[in-house]
Each structure stands twice: as C-alpha cells, then as structure tokens.
N, CA, C and O atoms as CSV, one atom per row, in Angstrom:
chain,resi,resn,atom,element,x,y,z
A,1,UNK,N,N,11.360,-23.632,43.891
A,1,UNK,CA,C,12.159,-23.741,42.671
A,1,UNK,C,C,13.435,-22.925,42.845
A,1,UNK,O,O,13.519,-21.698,42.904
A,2,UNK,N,N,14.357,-23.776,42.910
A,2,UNK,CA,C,15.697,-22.993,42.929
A,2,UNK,C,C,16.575,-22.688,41.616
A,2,UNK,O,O,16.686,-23.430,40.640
A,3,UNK,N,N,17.265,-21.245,41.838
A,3,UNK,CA,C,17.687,-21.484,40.683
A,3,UNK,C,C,19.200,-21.050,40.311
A,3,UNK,O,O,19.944,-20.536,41.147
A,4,UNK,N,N,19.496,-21.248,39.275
A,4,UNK,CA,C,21.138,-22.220,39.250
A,4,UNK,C,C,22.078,-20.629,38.568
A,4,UNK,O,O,21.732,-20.025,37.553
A,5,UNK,N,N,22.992,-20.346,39.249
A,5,UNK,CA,C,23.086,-19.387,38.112
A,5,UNK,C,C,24.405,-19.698,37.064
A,5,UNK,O,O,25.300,-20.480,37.386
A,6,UNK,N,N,24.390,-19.107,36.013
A,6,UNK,CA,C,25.123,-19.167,35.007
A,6,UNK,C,C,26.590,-19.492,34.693
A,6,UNK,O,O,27.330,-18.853,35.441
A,7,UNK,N,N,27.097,-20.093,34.032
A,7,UNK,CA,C,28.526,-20.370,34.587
A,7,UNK,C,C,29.174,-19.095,33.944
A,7,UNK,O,O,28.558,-18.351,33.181
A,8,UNK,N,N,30.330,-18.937,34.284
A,8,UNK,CA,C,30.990,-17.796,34.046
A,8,UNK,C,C,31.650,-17.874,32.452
A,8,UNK,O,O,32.064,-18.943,32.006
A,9,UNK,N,N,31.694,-16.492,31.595
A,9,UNK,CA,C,31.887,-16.923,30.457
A,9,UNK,C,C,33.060,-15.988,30.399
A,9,UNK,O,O,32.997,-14.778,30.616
A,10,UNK,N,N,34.054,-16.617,30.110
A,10,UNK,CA,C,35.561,-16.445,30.142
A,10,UNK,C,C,36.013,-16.256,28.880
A,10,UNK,O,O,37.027,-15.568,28.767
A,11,UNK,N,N,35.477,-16.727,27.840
A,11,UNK,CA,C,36.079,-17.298,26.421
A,11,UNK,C,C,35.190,-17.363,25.780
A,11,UNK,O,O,34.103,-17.596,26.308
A,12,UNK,N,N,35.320,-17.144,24.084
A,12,UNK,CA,C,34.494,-17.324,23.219
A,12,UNK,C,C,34.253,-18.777,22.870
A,12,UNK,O,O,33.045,-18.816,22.638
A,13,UNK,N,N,34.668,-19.795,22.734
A,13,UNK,CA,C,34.363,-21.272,22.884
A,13,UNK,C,C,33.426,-21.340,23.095
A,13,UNK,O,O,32.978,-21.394,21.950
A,14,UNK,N,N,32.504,-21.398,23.793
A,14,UNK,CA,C,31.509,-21.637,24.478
A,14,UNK,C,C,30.492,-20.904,22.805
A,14,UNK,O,O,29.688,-21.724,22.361
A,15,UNK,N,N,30.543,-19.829,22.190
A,15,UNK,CA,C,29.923,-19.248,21.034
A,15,UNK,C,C,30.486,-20.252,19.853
A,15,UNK,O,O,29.718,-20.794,19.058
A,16,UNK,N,N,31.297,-20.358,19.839
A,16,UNK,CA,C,31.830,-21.282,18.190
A,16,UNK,C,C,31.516,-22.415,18.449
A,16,UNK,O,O,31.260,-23.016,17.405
A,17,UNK,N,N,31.363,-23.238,19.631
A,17,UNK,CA,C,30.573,-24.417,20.183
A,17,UNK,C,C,29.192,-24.437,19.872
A,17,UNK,O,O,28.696,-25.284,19.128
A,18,UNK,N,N,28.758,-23.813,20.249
A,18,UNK,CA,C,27.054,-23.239,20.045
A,18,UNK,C,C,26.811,-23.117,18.592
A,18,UNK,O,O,25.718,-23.478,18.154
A,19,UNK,N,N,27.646,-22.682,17.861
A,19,UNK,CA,C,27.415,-22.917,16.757
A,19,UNK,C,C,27.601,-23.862,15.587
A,19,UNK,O,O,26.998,-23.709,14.525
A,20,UNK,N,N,28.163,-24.507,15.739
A,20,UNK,CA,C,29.187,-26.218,15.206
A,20,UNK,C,C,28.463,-26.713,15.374
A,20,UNK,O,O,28.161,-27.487,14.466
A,21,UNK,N,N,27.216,-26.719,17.120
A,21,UNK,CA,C,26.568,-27.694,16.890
A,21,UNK,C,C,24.901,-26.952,16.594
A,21,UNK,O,O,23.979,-27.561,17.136
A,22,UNK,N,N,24.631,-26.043,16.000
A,22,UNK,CA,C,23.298,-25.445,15.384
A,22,UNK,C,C,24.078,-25.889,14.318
A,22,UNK,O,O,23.515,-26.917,13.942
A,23,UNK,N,N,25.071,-25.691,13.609
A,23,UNK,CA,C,25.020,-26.151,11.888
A,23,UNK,C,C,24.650,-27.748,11.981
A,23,UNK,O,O,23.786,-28.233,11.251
A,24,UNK,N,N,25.403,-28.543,12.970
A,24,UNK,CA,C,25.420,-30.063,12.730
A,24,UNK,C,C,24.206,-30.525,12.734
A,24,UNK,O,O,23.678,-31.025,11.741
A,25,UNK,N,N,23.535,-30.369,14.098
A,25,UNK,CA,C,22.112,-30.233,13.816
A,25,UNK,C,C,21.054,-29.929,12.786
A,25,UNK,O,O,20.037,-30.518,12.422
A,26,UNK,N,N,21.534,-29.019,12.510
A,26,UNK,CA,C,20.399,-28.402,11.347
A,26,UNK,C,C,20.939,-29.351,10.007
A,26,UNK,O,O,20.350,-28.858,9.045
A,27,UNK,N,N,21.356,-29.906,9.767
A,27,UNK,CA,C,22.217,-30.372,8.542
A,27,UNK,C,C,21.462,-31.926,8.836
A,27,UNK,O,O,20.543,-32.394,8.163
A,28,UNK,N,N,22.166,-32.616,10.112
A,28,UNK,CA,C,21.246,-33.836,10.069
A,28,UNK,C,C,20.401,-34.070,10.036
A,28,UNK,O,O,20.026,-34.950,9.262
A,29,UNK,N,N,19.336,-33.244,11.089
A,29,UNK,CA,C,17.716,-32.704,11.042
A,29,UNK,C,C,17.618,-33.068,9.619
A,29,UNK,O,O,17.351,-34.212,9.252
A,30,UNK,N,N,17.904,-31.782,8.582
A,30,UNK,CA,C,17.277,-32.159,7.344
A,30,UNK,C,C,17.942,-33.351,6.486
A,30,UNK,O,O,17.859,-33.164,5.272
A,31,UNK,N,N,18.635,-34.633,6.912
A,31,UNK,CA,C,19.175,-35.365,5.884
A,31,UNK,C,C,18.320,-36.631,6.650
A,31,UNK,O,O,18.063,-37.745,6.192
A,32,UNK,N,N,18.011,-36.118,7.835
A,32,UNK,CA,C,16.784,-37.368,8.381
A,32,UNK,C,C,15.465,-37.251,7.616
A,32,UNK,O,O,14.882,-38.245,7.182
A,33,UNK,N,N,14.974,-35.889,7.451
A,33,UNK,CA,C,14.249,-35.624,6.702
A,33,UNK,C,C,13.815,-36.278,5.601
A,33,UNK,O,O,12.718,-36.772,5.337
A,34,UNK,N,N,15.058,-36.198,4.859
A,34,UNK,CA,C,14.592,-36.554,3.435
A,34,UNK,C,C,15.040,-38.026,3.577
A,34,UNK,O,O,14.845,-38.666,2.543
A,35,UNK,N,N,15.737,-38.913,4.860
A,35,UNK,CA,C,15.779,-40.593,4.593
A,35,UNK,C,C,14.244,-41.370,5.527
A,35,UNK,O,O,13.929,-41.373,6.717
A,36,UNK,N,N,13.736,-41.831,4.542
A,36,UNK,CA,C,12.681,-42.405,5.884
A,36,UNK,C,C,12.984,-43.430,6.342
A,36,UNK,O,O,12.070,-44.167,6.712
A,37,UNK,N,N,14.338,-43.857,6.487
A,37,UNK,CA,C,14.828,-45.087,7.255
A,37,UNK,C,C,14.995,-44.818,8.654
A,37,UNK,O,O,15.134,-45.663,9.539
A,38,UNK,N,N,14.957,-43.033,8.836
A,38,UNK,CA,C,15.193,-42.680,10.293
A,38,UNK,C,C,13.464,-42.750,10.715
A,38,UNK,O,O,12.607,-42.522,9.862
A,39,UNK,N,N,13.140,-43.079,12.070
A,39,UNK,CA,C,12.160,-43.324,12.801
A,39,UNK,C,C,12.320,-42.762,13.486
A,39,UNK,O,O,13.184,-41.887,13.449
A,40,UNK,N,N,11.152,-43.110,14.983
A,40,UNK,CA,C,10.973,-42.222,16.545
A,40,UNK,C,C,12.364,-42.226,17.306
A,40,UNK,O,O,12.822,-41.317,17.999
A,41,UNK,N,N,13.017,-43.644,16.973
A,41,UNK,CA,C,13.963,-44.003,18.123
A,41,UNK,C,C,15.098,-42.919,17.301
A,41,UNK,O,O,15.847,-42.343,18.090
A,42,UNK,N,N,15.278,-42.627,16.036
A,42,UNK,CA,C,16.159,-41.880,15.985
A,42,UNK,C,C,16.071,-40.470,16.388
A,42,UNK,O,O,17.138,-39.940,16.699
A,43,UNK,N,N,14.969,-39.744,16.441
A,43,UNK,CA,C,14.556,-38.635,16.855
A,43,UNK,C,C,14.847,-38.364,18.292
A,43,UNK,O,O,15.244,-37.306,18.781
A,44,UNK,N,N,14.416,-40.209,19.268
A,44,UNK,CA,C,14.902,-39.601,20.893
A,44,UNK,C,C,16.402,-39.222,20.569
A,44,UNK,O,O,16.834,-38.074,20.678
A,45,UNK,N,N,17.201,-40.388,20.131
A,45,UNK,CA,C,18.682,-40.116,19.925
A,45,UNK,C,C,19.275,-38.740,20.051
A,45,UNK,O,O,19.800,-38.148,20.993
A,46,UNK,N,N,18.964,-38.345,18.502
A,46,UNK,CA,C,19.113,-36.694,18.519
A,46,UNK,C,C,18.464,-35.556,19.485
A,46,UNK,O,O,19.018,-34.491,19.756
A,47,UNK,N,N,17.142,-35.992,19.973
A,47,UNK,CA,C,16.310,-35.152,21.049
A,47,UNK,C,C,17.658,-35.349,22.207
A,47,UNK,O,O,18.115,-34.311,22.686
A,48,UNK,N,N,18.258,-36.666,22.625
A,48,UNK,CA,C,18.981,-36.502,23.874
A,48,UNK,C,C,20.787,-36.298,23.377
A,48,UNK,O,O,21.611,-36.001,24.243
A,49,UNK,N,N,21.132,-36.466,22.168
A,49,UNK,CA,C,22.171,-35.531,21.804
A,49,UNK,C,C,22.271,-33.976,22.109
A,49,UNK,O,O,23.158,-33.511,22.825
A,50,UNK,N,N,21.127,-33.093,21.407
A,50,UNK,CA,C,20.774,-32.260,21.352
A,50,UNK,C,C,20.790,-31.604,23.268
A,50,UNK,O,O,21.531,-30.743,23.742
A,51,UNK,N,N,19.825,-32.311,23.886
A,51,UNK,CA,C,20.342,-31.925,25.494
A,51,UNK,C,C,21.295,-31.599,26.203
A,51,UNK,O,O,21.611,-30.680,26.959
A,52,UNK,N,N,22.017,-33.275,25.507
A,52,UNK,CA,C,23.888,-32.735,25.689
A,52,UNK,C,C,24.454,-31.368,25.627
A,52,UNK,O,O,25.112,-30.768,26.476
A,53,UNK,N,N,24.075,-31.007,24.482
A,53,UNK,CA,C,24.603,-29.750,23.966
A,53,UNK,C,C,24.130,-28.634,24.598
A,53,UNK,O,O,24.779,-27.644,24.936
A,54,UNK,N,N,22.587,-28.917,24.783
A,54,UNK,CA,C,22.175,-27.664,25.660
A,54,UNK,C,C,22.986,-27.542,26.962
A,54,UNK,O,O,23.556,-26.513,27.324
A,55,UNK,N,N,22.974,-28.516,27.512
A,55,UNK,CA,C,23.749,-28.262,28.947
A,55,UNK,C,C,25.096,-28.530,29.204
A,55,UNK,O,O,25.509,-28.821,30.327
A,56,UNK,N,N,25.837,-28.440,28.150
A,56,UNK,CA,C,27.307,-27.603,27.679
A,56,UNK,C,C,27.088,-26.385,27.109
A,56,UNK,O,O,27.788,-25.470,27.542
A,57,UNK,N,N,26.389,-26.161,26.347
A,57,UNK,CA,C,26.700,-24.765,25.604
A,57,UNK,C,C,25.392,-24.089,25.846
A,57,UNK,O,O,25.035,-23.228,25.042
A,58,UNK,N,N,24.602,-24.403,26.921
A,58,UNK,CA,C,23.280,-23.394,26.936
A,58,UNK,C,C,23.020,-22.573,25.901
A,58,UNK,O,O,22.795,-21.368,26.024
A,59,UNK,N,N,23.047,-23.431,24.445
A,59,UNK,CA,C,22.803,-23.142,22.955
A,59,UNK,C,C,20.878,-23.298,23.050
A,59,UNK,O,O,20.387,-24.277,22.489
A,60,UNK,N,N,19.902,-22.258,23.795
A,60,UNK,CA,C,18.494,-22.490,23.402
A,60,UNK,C,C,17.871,-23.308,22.284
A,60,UNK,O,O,17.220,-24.347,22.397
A,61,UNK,N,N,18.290,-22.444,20.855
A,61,UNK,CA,C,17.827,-22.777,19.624
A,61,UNK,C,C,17.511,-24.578,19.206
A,61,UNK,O,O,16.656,-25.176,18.553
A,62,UNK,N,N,18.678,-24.942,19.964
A,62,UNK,CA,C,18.854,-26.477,19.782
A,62,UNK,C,C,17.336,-27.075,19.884
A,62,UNK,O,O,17.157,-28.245,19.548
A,63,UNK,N,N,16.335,-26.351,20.305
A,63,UNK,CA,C,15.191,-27.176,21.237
A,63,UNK,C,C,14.136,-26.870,19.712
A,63,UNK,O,O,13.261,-27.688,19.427
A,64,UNK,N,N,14.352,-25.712,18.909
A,64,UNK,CA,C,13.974,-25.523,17.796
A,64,UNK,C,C,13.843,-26.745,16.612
A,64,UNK,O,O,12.819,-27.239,16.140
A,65,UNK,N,N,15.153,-27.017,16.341
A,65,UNK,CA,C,15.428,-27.947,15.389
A,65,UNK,C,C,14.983,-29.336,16.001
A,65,UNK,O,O,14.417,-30.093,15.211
A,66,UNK,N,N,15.134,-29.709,17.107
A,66,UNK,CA,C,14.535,-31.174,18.081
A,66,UNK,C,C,12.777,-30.597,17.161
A,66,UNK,O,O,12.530,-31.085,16.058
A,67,UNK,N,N,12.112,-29.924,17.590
A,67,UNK,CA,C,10.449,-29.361,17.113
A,67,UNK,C,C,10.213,-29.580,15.361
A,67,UNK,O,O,9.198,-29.936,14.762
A,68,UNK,N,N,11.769,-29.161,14.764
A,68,UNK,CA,C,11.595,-29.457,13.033
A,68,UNK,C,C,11.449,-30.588,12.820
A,68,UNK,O,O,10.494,-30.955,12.135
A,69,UNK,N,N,12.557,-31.687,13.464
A,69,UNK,CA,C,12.874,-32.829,13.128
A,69,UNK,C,C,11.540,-33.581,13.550
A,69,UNK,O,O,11.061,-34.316,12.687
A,70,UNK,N,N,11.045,-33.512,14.465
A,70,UNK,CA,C,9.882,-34.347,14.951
A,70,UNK,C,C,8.590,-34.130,14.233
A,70,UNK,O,O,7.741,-35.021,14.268
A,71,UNK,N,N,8.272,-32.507,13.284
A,71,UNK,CA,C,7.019,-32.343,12.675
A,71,UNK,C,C,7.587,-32.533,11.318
A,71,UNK,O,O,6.759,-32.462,10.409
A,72,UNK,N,N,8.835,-32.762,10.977
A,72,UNK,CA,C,9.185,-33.842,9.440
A,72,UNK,C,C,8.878,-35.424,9.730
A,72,UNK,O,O,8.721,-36.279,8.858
A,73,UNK,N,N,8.839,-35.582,10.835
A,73,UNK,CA,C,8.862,-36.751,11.066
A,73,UNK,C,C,7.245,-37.163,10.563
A,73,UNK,O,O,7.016,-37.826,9.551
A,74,UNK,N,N,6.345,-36.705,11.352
A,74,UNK,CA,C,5.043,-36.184,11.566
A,74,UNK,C,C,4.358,-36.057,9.586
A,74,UNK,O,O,3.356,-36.578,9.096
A,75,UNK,N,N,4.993,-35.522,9.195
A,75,UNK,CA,C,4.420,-35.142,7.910
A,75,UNK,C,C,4.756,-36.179,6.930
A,75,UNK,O,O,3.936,-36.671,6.155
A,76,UNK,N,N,5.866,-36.457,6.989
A,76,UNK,CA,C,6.501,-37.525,5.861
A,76,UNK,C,C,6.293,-38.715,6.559
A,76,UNK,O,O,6.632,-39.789,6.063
C-alpha cells in the first residue's frame, strides 16, 4: 500500500471550498430528505458528487452527510 502525500497548501481556498461545499451538502441532504421523489439513484449521484469534492478539497466530513442522506433515505 502506497501512500500519496498531501498536496501543498498555499492558500486558504482550499478551507472556504471545503466549506461551500459542507453547507451545500448539508442543505440538499436535508431537502432530499423531506422530498420522497428523491430515490437510491439520487443518493449514488450525490454519494459521487460528494467524492468529487473529497478529492479536491480533502473535505473528510463530506463522507458524514453521504451516511445522513442514505439512513433518511432508509427511514422515510
């Protein structure tokens, strides 16, 4: 297992990025929530949006809200 190291962080961008997309996320997460017109296929959608983002902004949390959205899914 090899492993990759970090890209160099030059600029705050990379933090106000990370965060634009934890609000956007968290905002759609819960407006999928409450529509039950969204299904599984919309969940991969956002599950592989959400990736995007991780591997631009190595934003962790993102993998959090992918776990909300899928056990709203789950319940409702």
């Amino acid at each position: 297992m090899t492993s990759h190291p970090a890209p160099a962080q030059t600029t705050n961008v990379d933090d106000t990025t990370s965060m634009c997309a934890f609000g956007f996320c968290f905002f759609f997460s819960f407006f999928c929530c409450l529509t039950p017109v969204f299904d599984v296929c919309n969940f991969f959608f956002i599950f592989l949006f959400d990736t995007l983002i991780f591997f631009y902004t190595h934003f962790y949390f993102i993998f959090l809200f992918d776990t909300m959205f899928f056990f709203c899914l789950v319940l409702f």
